[in-house]
N, C-alpha and C positions, 0 to 999 in steps of 0.2 A: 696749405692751400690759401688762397691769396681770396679774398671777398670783398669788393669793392661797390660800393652803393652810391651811387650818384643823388645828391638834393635838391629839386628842382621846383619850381615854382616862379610865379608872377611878380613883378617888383612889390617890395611892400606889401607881401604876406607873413614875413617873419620868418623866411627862410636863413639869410646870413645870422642872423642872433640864433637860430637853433644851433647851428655851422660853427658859430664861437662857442656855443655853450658844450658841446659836442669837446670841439677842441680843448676846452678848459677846463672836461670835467678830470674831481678828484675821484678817484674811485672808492669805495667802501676801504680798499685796503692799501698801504705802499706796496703791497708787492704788482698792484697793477701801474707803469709805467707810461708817459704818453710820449711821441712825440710829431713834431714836425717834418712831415717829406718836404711839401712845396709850399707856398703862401698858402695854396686853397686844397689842400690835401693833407687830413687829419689821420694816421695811424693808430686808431684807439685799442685797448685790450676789453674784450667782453667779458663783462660780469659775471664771475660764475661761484657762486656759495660754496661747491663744491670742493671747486679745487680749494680753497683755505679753511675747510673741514679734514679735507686729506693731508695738508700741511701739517695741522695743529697735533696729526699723529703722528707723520714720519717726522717732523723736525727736519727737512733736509736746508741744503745749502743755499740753492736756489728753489725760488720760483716763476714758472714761466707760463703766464695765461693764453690763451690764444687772442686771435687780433682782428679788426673789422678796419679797413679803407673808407671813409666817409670822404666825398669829394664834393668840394661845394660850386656848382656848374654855373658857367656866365647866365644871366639873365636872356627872356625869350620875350620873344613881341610877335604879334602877328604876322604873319610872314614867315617866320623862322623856315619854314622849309624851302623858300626859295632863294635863303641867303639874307634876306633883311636883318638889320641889327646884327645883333651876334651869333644870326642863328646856325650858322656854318658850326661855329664852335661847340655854340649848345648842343645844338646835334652829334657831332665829332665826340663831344666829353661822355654824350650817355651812352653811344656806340658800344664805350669803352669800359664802362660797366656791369656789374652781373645784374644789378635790380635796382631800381629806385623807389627814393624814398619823395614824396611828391607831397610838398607841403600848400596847403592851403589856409583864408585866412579865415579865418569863423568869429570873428570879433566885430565889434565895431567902436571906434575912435574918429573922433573928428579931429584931430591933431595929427592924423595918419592920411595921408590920401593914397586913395586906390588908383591904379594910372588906369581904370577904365569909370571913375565916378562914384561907384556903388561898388556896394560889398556883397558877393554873390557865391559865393565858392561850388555852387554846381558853371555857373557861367566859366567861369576862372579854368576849372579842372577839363572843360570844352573845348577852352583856347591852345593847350598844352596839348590834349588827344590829340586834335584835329592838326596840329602841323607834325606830329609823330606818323601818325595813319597815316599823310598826305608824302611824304619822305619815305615810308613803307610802300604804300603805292608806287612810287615812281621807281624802287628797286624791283619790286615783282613784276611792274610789266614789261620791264625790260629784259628778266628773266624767261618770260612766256614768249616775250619776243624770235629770245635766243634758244629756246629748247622748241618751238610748236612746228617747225618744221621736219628736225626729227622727230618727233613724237608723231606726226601724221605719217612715217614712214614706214610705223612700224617698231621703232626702237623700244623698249617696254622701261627701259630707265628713264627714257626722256617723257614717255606717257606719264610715268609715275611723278616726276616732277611738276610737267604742262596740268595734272589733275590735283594736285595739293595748291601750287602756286595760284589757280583759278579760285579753288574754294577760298584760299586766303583774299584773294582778289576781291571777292563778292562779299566779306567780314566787311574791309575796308572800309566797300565802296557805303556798307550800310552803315558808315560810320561808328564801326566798332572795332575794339583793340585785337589785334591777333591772337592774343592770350584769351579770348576769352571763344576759341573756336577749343574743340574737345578731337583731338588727334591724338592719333598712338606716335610715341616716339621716333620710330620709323622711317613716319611721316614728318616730322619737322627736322629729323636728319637729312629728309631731301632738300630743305632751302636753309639750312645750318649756314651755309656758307654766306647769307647775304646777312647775319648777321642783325633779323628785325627789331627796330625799336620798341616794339608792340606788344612784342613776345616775351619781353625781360618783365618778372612780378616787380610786383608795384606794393607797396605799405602807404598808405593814406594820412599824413598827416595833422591833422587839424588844430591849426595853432586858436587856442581861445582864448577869454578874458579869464581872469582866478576864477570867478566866481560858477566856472561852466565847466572847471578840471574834471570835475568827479562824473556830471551825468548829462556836459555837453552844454546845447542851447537849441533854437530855432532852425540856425543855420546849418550846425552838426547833424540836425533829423533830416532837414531839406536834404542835404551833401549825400546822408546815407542811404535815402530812399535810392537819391539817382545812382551809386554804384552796388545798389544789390545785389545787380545779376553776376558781376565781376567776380564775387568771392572773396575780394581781398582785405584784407585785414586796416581798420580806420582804429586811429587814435587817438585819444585826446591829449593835446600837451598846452602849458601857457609856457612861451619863451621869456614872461617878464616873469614867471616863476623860477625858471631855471637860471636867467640870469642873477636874480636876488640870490642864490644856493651858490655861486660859481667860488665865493672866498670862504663859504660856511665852511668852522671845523666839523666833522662827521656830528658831533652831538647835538649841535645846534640845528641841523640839517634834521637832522631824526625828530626834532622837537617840532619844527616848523612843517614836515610835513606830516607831522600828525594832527597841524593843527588846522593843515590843509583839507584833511580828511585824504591823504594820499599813504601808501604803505611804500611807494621806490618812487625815487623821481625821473622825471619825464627819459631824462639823458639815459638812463641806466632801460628804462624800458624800450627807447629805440634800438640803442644798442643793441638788444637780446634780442628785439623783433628782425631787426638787418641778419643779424644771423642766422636766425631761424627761416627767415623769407625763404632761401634758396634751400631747405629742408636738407640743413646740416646739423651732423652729430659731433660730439665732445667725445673724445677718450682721454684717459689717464696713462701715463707711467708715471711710477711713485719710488723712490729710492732716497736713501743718503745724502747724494749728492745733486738729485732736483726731481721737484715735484712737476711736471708739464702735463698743460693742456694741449692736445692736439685737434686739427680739424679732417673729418670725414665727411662725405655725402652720402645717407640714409642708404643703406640697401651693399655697402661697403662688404668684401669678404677680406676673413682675419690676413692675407696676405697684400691687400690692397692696402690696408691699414699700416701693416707694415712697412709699404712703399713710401710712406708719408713721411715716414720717418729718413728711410736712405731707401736707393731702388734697388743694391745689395739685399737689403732683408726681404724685400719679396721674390728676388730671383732665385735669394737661398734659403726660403722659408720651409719650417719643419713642422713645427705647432708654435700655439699661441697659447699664454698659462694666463686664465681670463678670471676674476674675482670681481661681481658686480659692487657695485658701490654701495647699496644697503649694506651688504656683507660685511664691507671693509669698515667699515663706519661704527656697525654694531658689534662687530667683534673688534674690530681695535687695532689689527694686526697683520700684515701677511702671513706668517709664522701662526697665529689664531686660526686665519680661517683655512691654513692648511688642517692643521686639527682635528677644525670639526665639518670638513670635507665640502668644504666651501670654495675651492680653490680649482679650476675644473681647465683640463687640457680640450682643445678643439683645436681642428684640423685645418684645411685649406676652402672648405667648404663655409668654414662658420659666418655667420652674419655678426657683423660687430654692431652692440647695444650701444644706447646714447648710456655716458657715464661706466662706461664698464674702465676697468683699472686692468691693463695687461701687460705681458713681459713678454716678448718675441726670442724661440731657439731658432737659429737659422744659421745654413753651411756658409762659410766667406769665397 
């Protein structure tokens, strides 16, 4: 499953230095790999302890981590929803991805200028809503345009549209993201198809000075009062931190953010945050000849999981042989935790755990 998180922000918040640092990071181990798609499209491997705890027992051949899309999107200027600067693109690029990551700047340098003067990052994070909502806007009413006819006639699909796309409507118009309206699924399957800007989760960036990594600043408090109501997840990163780590050998690296008062660095914690944003899980296969991580979305059953793999295994799925990862870890072994009955078959029904390690029977 393919995860793709768009980076976006104001000129001169520190979004492309996160976007190289991103691109260049080393990861804790060589079995994680990077490479380049496009100039501005980085294919990173997500961090995961895990799978090189499972390696260190099976010894296999390969290892293969799962992977996160980080796409570093043209610059936005006011206007961007009517087409100003680049903002056809801008818009077009985030379209195109599952969630974004929406950097702001929580610092302040006078060797830096801000292209609106002052450093404000509730301001900043305003200028980006407001031409997203404003581009949201102009697909929903053109939707009510096209459904409120039949809906006044009676049709009960197109009612059900004309009455979702309204309440979205009136989110907008209060100048607020669509993501933060509280719908059942159902409901956002009725206007799935337009594809909202508003509605993809969001991770908060907050690029700062060193001295505010650990527990922020002024600007960080200001930033988070204003999106409390949101829910989403704010974090603090400095990019001149992570660029200074981008040649560190791993030991030097461990040394420096210790001395940072930091336990992972910034790169390794968006990472995990972009993955987790869209509330996805990790499974295991563990064998001889390769240890893989694979990717699921929460709520996954044992034969969906096995779709992931080929769509074979879930047309011909039999059972799934499932051993959770404390298991596997504390006994040592597949073969262990057969044993001591740690090894457990489930059905078509079973919900797949974050971290569980399994083996799919299934007819060809």
């Amino acid at each position: 499953m393919a995860l793709q998180c768009g980076i976006v922000g104001l000129p001169n918040v520190g979004k492309s230095t996160l976007f190289n640092c991103l691109s260049n990071a080393k990861a804790e181990s060589a079995n994680y790999p990077f490479c380049t798609i496009e100039p501005n499209v980085g294919m990173i491997t997500v961090p995961d302890e895990r799978l090189n705890k499972i390696s260190d027992l099976v010894n296999p051949q390969k290892i293969l981590p799962t992977t996160v899309e980080i796409v570093d999107i043209a610059g936005l200027v006011k206007g961007a929803s009517k087409g100003e600067g680049l903002g056809n693109q801008f818009l077009g690029n985030i379209r195109n991805t599952n969630a974004i990551l929406h950097v702001v700047r929580c610092f302040d340098d006078e060797n830096i200028t801000h292209v609106d003067g002052s450093v404000d990052p509730v301001r900043d994070k305003e200028i980006i809503d407001t031409e997203l909502q404003l581009k949201d806007l102009e697909a929903i009413e053109a939707k009510i345009t096209k459904v409120q006819k039949l809906a006044g006639s009676g049709n009960k699909e197109a009612k059900a549209v004309f009455e979702v796309a309204s309440t979205i409507k009136e989110t907008l118009e209060q100048g607020k993201s669509a993501r933060t309206l509280d719908l059942d699924e159902k409901h956002w399957e009725l206007v799935k198809d337009l594809n909202l800007l508003t509605v993809k989760p969001v991770l908060y960036v907050c690029n700062v000075d060193d001295a505010s990594v650990v527990n922020g600043n002024h600007h960080t408090k200001a930033f988070e009062a204003a999106v409390a109501e949101e829910g989403a997840q704010v974090m603090y990163v400095s990019a001149e931190i992570e660029s200074e780590m981008i040649d560190m050998e791993e030991d030097d690296k461990k040394l420096f953010l210790d001395d940072m008062g930091l336990t992972e660095s910034g790169v390794n914690r968006i990472i995990k945050a972009a993955y987790k944003l869209l509330n996805y899980y990790t499974y295991f296969t563990a064998g001889e000849k390769e240890v893989r991580a694979w990717t699921i979305t929460a709520g996954f059953t044992a034969p969906q999981a096995a779709g992931v793999i080929h769509t074979d295994f879930e047309k011909g799925f039999i059972r799934a042989e499932v051993i959770a990862y404390e298991d596997f870890i504390e006994l040592g072994s597949e073969v262990k935790c057969k044993e001591a009955g740690k090894l457990r078959v489930e059905g078509k029904e079973y919900l797949v755990k974050d971290g569980d390690i399994m083996h799919f029977r299934f007819n060809v």
